[in-house]
C-alpha positions in Angstrom: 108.8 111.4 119.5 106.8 114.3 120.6 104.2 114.4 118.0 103.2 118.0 118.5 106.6 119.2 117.4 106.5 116.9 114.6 103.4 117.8 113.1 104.4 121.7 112.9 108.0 120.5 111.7 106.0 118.5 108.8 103.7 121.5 108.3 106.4 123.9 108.5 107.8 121.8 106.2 105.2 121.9 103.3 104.8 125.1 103.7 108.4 125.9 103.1 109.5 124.1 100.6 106.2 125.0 98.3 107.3 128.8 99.1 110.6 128.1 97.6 109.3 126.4 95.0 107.2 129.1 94.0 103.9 127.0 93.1 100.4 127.4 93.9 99.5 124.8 95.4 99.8 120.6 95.7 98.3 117.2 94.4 98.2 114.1 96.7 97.4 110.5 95.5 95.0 109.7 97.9 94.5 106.2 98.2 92.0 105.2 100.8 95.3 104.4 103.0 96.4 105.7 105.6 99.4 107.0 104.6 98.2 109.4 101.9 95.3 110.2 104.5 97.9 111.8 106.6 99.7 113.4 104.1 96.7 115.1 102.8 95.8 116.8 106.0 99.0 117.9 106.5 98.9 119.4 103.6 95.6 120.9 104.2 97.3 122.8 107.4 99.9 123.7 105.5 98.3 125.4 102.5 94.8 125.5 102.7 91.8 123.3 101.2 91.6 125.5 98.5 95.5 125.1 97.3 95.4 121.0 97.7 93.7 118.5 95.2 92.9 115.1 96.1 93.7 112.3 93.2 92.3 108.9 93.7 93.6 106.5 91.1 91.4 103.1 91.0 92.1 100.2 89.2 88.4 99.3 88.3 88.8 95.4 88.3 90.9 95.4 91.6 90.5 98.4 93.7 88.2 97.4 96.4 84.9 99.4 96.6 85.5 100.5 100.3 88.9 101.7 99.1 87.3 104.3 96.5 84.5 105.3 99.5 87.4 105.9 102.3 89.2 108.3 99.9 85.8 110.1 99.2 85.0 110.3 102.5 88.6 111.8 103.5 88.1 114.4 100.8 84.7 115.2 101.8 86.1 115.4 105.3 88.9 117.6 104.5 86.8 119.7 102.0 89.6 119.5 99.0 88.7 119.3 95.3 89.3 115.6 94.8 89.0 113.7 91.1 88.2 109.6 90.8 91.3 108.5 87.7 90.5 104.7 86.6 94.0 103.4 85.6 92.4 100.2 83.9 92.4 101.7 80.4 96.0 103.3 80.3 97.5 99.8 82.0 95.3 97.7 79.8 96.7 99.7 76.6 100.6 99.4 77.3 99.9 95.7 78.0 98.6 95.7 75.0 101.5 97.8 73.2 104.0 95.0 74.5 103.5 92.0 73.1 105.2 89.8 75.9 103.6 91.3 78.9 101.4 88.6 78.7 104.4 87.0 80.7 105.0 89.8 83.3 105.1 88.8 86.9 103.3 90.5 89.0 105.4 92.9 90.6 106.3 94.1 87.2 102.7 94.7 86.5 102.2 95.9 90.1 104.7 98.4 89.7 103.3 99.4 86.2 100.2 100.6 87.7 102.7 102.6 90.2 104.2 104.5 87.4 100.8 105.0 85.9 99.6 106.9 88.8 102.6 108.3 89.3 102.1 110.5 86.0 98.5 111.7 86.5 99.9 113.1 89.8 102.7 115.1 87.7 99.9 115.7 84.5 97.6 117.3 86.9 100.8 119.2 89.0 102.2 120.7 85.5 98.9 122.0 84.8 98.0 123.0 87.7 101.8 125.0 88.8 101.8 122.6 91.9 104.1 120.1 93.4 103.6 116.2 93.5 103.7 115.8 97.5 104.7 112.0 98.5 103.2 109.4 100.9 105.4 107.4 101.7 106.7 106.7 105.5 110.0 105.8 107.3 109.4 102.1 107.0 108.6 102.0 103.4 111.5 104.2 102.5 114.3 102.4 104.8 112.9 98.5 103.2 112.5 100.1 100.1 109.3 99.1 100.0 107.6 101.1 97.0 107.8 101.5 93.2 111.2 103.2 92.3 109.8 106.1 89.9 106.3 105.5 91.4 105.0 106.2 94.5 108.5 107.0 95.0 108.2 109.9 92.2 107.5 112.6 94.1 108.6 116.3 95.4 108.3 115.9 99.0 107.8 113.2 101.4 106.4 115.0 104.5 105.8 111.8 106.6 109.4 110.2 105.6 110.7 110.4 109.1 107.6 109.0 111.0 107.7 105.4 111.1 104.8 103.3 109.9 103.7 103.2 113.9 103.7 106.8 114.5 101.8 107.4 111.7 99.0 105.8 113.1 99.7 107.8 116.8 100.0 111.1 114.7 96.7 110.1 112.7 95.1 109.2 115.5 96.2 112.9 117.0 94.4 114.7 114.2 91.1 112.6 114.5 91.3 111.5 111.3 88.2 108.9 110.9 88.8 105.7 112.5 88.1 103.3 109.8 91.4 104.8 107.9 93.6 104.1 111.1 92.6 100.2 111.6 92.1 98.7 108.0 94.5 96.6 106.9 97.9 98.1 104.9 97.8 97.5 101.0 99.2 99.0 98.5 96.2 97.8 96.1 98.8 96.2 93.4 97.0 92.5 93.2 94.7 90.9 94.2 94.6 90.2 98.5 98.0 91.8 98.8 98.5 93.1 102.6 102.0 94.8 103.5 102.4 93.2 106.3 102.0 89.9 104.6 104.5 90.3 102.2 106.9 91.4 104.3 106.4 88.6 107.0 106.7 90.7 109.4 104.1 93.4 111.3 105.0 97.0 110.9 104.8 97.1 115.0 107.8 94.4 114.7 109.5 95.9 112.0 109.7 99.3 113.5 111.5 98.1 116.5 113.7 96.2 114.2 114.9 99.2 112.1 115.0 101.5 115.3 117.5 99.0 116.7 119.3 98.5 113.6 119.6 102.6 113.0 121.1 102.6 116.4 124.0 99.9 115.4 122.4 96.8 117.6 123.8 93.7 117.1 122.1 91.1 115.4 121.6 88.8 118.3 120.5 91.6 120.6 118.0 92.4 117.9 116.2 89.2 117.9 116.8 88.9 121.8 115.0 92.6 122.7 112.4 92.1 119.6 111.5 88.2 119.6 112.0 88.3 115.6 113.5 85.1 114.3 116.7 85.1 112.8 114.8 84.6 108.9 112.8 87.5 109.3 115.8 90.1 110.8 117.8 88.5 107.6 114.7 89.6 105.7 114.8 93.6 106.7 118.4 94.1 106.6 118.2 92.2 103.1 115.5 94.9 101.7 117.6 97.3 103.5 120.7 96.6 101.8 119.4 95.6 97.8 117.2 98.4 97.8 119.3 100.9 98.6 119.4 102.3 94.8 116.5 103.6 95.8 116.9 106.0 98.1 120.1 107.6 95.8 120.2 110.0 92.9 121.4 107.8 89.7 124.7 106.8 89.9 126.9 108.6 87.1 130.9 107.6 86.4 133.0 111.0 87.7 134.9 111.9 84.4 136.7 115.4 85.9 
């Protein structure tokens, strides 16, 4: 991928698509990831500082310290109006409304806190006539891998067609700080969680994998050009295949 072209495609892109939309302006969760660090730069180029606001949406006993300073410093850094959200109290009161969540796994309550943050970003983009822009990559969106009506509740994904690896390379392009590039993927939902962990597999293996597999390799030449085992191909194409509600508009019977 050239990454020139694709960063004024993405621009181009935000910049479009917020002209048709007729707002003033966008919100980004920003995370201390780098994911949402990309997407708020782009952003930046596309509309301006003035016409982007920064959300970061802690979870006061589990966000990590560094996490809340990272997303501070990338606002400072990109001079956007940015706003610190603790999602503690609004999680810790719908526990509290349900009187089994006591025996909620933790992907339920993970994805909870998703759909928590999700609605700040839409409260403040009502108010504010803007558009909810999305975070997510390529990866995450062909595994699935993110809350359905969470971080997957958005307007526009600008990044969705840059695998996890090239947003690092494009990342790297802009000079966005360092730290940001080499920490460690999380989506912050428990305690020690790591992407790459959870999906036994490293996003440098996995993009090979789902490169090869958008091409229609065969299984066996998969594992042969990648070195994957034959568990952790069956683990991709599985996400692949029972998350693929996800990526489609609700399904609805056709009555004419």
């Amino acid at each position: 991928m050239d990454l020139e072209i694709a960063q004024n495609r993405i621009i181009e892109f935000i910049r479009n698509e917020t002209g048709k939309a007729g707002v003033g302006g966008a919100v980004v969760g920003i995370s201390g990831g780098i994911d949402s660090a990309l997407t708020a730069t782009l952003t930046v180029k596309a509309l301006g500082k003035e016409r982007v606001l920064g959300l970061h949406m802690p979870e006061s006993s589990l966000t990590p310290a560094a996490d809340s300073e990272d997303a501070k410093n990338l606002a400072d850094w990109l001079g956007i109006k940015y706003r610190t959200i603790d999602i503690a109290g609004v999680v810790s009161a719908f526990m509290a409304a349900v009187p089994e969540s006591e025996s909620a796994d933790r992907l339920t309550r993970g994805n909870l806190k998703a759909r928590a943050r999700m609605s700040f970003l839409y409260f403040h983009a009502n108010m504010l006539n803007r558009m909810v822009i999305g975070t997510g990559n390529k990866t995450e969106i062909l595994l699935g891998y993110y809350t359905k009506y969470g971080d997957g509740g958005v307007d526009l994904e600008p990044i969705g067609g840059l695998y996890k690896t090239e947003v690092w390379e494009l990342s790297r392009r802009l000079g966005i700080p360092d730290p940001l590039i080499t920490k460690k993927p999380s989506a912050g939902l428990w305690e020690g969680q790591t992407d790459e962990a959870e999906l036994g597999i490293s996003y440098l293996k996995v993009d090979e994998v789902l490169r090869l597999i958008e091409k229609g390799t065969e299984p066996e030449n998969i594992m042969n050009a990648t070195g994957i085992s034959v568990e952790q191909l069956n683990s991709v194409t599985r996400r692949i295949e029972i998350n693929e509600h996800k990526r489609k508009a609700p399904p609805a019977p056709e009555l004419h």
